[in-house]
Residue, then its C-alpha position, 0 to 999 in steps of 0.5 A: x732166671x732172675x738170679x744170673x742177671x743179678x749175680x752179673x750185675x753184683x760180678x761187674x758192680x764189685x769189680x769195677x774199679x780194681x786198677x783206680x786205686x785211691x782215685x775212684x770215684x766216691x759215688x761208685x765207692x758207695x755203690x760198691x757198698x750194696x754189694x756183697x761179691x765186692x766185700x768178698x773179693x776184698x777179704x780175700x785179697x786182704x787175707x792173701x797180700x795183707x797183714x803184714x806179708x813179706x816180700x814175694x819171690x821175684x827172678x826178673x830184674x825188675x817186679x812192680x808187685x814185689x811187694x804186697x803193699x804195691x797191690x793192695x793200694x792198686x787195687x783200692x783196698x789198702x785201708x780195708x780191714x779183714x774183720x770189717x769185710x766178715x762182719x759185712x759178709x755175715x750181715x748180708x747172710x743174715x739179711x738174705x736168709x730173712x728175706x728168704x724166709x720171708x719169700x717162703x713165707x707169702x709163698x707158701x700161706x695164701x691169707x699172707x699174700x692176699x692180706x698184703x695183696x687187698x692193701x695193695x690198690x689202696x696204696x696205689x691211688x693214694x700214692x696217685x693223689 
């Protein structure tokens, strides 16, 4: 239940701002940066209209996105860089499979959770004082 609300939450967060280009605002830059989906989107759009790729196939008198340059700078991702968006991705995964292994973990021991559990009061009142 609570893993589509989070995932929606990442879904808007990582798009949000495709279309501002370089005129975004740093605040939501920087919150775009907790999220995974957006590294994603923006390896997958560097692989396809970056490095270097020629010129699209146009029939219409007139094409804005001909070139693959016009897109990346629209969609903000002109300066970002393949190896970057992998090695945040990896990063994510090994952060994720540890929180997880650690979720397991209280899960399934009882003295692990009781343990942090009978600290728990302590810290509330002296958090209160």
């Amino acid at each position: 239940m609570v893993a589509p609300a989070i995932s929606g939450a990442y879904l808007m967060l990582a798009i949000y701002g495709i279309g501002f280009g370089p005129t975004m605002d740093p605040i939501w830059t920087f919150f775009q940066s907790f999220t995974f989906v957006r590294y994603a989107l923006s390896g997958f759009t560097v692989t396809m209209y970056g490095a270097g790729r020629d010129v699209l196939p146009c029939k219409d008198t007139y094409c804005h996105f001909r070139r693959p340059t016009e897109i990346t700078k629209m969609m903000g991702m002109s300066n970002d860089q393949l190896w970057v968006q992998i090695t945040v991705l990896l990063f994510f995964f090994i952060l994720f499979k540890l929180l997880s292994y650690l979720a397991l973990r209280a899960r399934l021991t009882p003295e692990f959770g009781q343990k942090y559990l009978h600290y728990l009061p302590t810290l509330m009142l002296k958090c209160k004082r």
